[in-house]
C-alpha positions as CSV (number, residue, x, y, z in Angstrom):
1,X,45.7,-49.4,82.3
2,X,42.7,-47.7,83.4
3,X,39.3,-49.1,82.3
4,X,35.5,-47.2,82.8
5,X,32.9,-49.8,84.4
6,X,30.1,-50.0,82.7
7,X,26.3,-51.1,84.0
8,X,24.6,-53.4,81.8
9,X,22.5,-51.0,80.5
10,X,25.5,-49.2,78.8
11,X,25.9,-46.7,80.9
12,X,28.9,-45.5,81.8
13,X,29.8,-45.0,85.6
14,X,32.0,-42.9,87.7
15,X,34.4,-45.8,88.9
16,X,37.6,-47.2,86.7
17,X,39.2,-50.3,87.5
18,X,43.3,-51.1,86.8
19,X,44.2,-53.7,84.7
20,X,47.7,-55.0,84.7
21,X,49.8,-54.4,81.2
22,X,51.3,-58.1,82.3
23,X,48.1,-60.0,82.5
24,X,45.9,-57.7,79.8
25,X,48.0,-56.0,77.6
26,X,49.7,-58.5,75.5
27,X,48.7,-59.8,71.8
28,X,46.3,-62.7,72.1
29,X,47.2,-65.6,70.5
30,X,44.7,-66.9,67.7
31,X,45.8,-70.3,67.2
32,X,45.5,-71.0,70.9
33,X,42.2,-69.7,71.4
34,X,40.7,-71.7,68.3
35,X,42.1,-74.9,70.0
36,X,40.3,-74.0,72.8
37,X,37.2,-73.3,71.5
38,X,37.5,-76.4,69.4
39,X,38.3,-78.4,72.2
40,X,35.4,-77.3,74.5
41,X,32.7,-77.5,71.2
42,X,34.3,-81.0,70.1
C-alpha cells in the first residue's frame, strides 16, 4: 500500500512511502484501543 507524504503545511509532496497490508491494513480493534486509552487516562 502506497501512501503520499505530506508536509505539515498540507501540502502534498512528490515522495510515497509503502506500508505493509500485514502491519496497516487490518480492521482495528475498538475494544482494545478504548482499554488502552482508559488505561493510560486512568
Amino acid at each position: 500500500m502506497d501512501i503520499a507524504v505530506v508536509k505539515s503545511s498540507g501540502e502534498i509532496t512528490d515522495r510515497k512511502v509503502n506500508l505493509t497490508s500485514e502491519v496497516f491494513g487490518i480492521e482495528p480493534n475498538d475494544h482494545a484501543i478504548w482499554l488502552d486509552v482508559k488505561s493510560f487516562f486512568g
